[in-house]
C-alpha positions in Angstrom: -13.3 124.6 184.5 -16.5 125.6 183.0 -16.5 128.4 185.0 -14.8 130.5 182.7 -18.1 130.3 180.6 -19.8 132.7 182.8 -17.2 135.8 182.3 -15.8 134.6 178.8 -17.3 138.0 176.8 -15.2 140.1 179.6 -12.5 138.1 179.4 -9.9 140.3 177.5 -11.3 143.4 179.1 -10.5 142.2 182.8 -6.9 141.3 181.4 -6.6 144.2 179.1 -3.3 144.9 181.2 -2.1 141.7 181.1 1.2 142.1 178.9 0.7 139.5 176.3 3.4 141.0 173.8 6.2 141.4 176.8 4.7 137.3 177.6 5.0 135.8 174.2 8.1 137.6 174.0 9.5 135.8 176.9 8.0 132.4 175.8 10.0 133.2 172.5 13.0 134.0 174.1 12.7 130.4 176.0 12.5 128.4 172.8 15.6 130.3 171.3 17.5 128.9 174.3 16.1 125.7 175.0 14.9 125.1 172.0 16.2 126.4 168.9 14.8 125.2 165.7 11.0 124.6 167.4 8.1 125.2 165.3 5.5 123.4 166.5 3.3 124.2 169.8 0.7 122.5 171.6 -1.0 124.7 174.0 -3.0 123.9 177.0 -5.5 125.9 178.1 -5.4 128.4 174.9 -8.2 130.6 176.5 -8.9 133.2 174.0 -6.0 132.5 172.3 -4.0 135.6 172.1 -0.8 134.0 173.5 -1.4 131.4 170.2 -1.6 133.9 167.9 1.6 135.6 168.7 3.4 132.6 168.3 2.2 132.4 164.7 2.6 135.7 164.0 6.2 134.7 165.3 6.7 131.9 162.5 5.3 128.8 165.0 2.6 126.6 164.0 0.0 126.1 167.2 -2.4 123.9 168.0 -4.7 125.3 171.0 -7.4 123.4 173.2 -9.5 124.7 175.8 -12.4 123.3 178.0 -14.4 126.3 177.6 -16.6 126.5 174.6 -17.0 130.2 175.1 -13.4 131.0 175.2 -12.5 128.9 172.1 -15.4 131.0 170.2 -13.2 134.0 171.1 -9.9 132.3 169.7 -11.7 130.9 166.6 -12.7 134.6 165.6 -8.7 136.3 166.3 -7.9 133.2 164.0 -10.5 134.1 161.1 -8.8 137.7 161.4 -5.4 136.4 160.6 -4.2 136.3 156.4 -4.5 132.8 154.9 -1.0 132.0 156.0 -1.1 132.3 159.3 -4.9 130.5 159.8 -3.2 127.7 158.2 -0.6 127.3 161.1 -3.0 127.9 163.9 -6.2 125.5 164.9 -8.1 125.6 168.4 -9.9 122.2 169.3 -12.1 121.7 172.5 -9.9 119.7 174.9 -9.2 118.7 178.6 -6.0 118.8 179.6 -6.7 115.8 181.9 -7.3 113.4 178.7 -7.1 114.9 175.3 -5.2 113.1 172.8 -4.4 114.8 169.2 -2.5 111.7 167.8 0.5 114.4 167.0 3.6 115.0 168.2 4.8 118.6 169.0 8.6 120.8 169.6 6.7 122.5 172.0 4.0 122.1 174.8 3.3 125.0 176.4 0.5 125.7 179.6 0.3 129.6 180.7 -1.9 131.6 183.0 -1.5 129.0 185.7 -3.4 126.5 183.6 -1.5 123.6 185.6 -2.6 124.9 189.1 -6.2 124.3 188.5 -5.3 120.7 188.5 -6.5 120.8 192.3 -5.8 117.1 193.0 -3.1 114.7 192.5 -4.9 112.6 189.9 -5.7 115.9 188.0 -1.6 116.9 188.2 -0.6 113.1 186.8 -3.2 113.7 183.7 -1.9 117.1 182.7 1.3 115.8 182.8 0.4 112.6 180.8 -1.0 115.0 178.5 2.0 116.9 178.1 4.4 114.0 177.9 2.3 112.2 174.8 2.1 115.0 172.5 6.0 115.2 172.4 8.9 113.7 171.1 12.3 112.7 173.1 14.1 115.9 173.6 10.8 118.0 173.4 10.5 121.0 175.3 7.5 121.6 178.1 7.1 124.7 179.6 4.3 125.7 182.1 3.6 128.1 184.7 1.8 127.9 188.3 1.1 129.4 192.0 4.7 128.8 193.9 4.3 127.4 197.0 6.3 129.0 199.3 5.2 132.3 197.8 2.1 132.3 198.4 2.6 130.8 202.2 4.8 133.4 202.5 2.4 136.2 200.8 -0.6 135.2 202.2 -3.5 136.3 199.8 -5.4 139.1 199.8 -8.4 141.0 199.2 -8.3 142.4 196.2 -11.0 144.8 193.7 -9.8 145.5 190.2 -12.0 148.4 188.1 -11.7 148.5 184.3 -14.2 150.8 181.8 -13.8 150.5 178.2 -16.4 152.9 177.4 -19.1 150.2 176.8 -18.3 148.1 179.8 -17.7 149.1 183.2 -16.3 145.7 185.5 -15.5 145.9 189.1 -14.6 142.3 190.2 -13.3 141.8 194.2 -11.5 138.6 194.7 -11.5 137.3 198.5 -9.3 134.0 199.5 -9.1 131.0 201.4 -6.2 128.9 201.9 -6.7 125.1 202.4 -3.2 124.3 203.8 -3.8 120.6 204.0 -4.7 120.7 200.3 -2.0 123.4 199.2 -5.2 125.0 197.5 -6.5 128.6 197.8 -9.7 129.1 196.8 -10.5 132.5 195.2 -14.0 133.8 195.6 -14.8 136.3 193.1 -18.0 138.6 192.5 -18.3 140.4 189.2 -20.3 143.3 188.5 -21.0 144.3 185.5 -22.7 147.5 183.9 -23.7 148.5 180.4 -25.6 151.5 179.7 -28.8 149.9 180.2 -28.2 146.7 181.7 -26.5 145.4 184.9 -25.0 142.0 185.6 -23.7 140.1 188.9 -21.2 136.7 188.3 -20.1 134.7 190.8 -17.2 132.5 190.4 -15.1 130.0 192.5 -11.7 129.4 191.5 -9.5 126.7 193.2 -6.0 127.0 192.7 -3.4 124.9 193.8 -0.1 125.6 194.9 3.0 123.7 193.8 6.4 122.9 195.3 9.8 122.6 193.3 10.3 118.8 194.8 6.5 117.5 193.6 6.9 119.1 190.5 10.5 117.4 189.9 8.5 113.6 191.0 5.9 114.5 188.6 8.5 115.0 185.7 10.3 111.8 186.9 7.4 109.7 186.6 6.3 110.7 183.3 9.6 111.0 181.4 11.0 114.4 181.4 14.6 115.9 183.2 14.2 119.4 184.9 15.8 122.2 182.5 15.2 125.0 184.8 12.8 126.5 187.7 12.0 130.5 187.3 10.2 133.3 188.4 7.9 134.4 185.8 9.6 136.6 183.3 12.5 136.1 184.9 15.7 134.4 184.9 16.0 134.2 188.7 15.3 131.0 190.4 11.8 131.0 192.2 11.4 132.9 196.0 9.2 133.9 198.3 9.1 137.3 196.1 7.3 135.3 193.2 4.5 134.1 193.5 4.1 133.1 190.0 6.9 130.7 188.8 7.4 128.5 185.7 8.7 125.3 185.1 10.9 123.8 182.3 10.9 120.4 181.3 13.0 118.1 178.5 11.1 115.0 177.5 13.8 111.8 178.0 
């Protein structure tokens, strides 16, 4: 996962459209539901943390960890902007989601952006989950989202080139795929250009995602203590189809 390193400092601009407000909204409308009365959150994969921070601002306490040192730079300086208050509820801790251990118990464990897809092998999938199961209670809510399986075999991915300018920066990334049926893994090849007004830069990043199916993810809930809640498409309440790709996944720990 240390790839995320390399393209950290363009991180937000690449995602600039990403809707984090409409996102955290949804998450927030989740815990209402499922769980009412939640105030703690343990996210995996925190990235730059602007999901985490919108879940403070929302009256949650989060605890963040990230395998990428660059990214958690990012978050630690959006949670020196906050007012005393809300740093207080909010910490960010290096951390794979494979084996860290916080010694806490949480309401809440929460994995976005498809954190739980990079967990390419079966080994890796069993880990996260572990993860997940430890840091809550009986009754605890886990939610995460990932690549749907028969979306994507049913999609087929794409080239795709994505241009963004924010006046100082000028990206144009092109993301080119192959799909490793035997693995349920696509792996995304990207190249990233990037210009400043008197510099130039070229990244190139390997991303290998893997694609999940509603019956492994229901074994791998068995075996490590939690019930399914409910299966969506992603900002959704419709249950998961060949129309979405990305899907998320609710769990209750037993």
């Amino acid at each position: 996962m240390k790839v995320f390193d390399q393209y950290a400092r363009y991180y937000d601009l690449l995602y600039r459209d990403k809707d984090y407000h409409g996102e955290a909204d949804f998450i927030l409308s989740l815990l209402r539901r499922y769980a009412p009365g939640s105030k703690a959150i343990f996210e995996m994969g925190c990235g730059t943390g602007i999901h985490a921070k919108m879940f403070v601002e929302a009256g949650h306490s989060v605890h963040g960890i990230d395998l990428s040192d660059t990214m958690l730079k990012a978050a630690i300086l959006r949670r020196e902007a906050l007012v005393p208050d809300m740093r207080e509820r909010l910490a960010f801790s290096p951390g794979d989601v494979r084996s860290y251990r916080s010694g806490r118990k949480f309401d809440v464990v929460l994995s976005l952006f498809h954190v739980f897809s990079y967990q390419n092998e079966n080994a890796d999938l069993q880990a996260a989950f572990s993860t997940a199961a430890t840091h809550l209670d009986a009754g605890g809510i886990f939610i995460f989202d990932y690549w749907y399986g028969p979306a994507v075999l049913a999609q087929r991915p794409e080239t795709r080139v994505k241009r963004l300018d924010d006046g100082e920066l000028s990206v144009l990334r092109i993301a080119e795929s192959l799909v490793y049926e035997q693995r349920n893994v696509v792996e995304v090849n990207y190249e990233t250009y990037i210009r400043t007004a008197d510099a130039a830069d070229l990244i190139r990043e390997k991303h290998c995602m893997r694609y999940l199916f509603l019956p492994e993810i229901e074994l791998l809930a068995e075996l490590h203590g939690f019930e399914p809640v409910a299966h969506r498409a992603w900002l959704s309440d419709s249950e998961p189809s060949i129309e979405s790709w990305a899907s998320f996944s609710i769990l209750r720990k037993k």
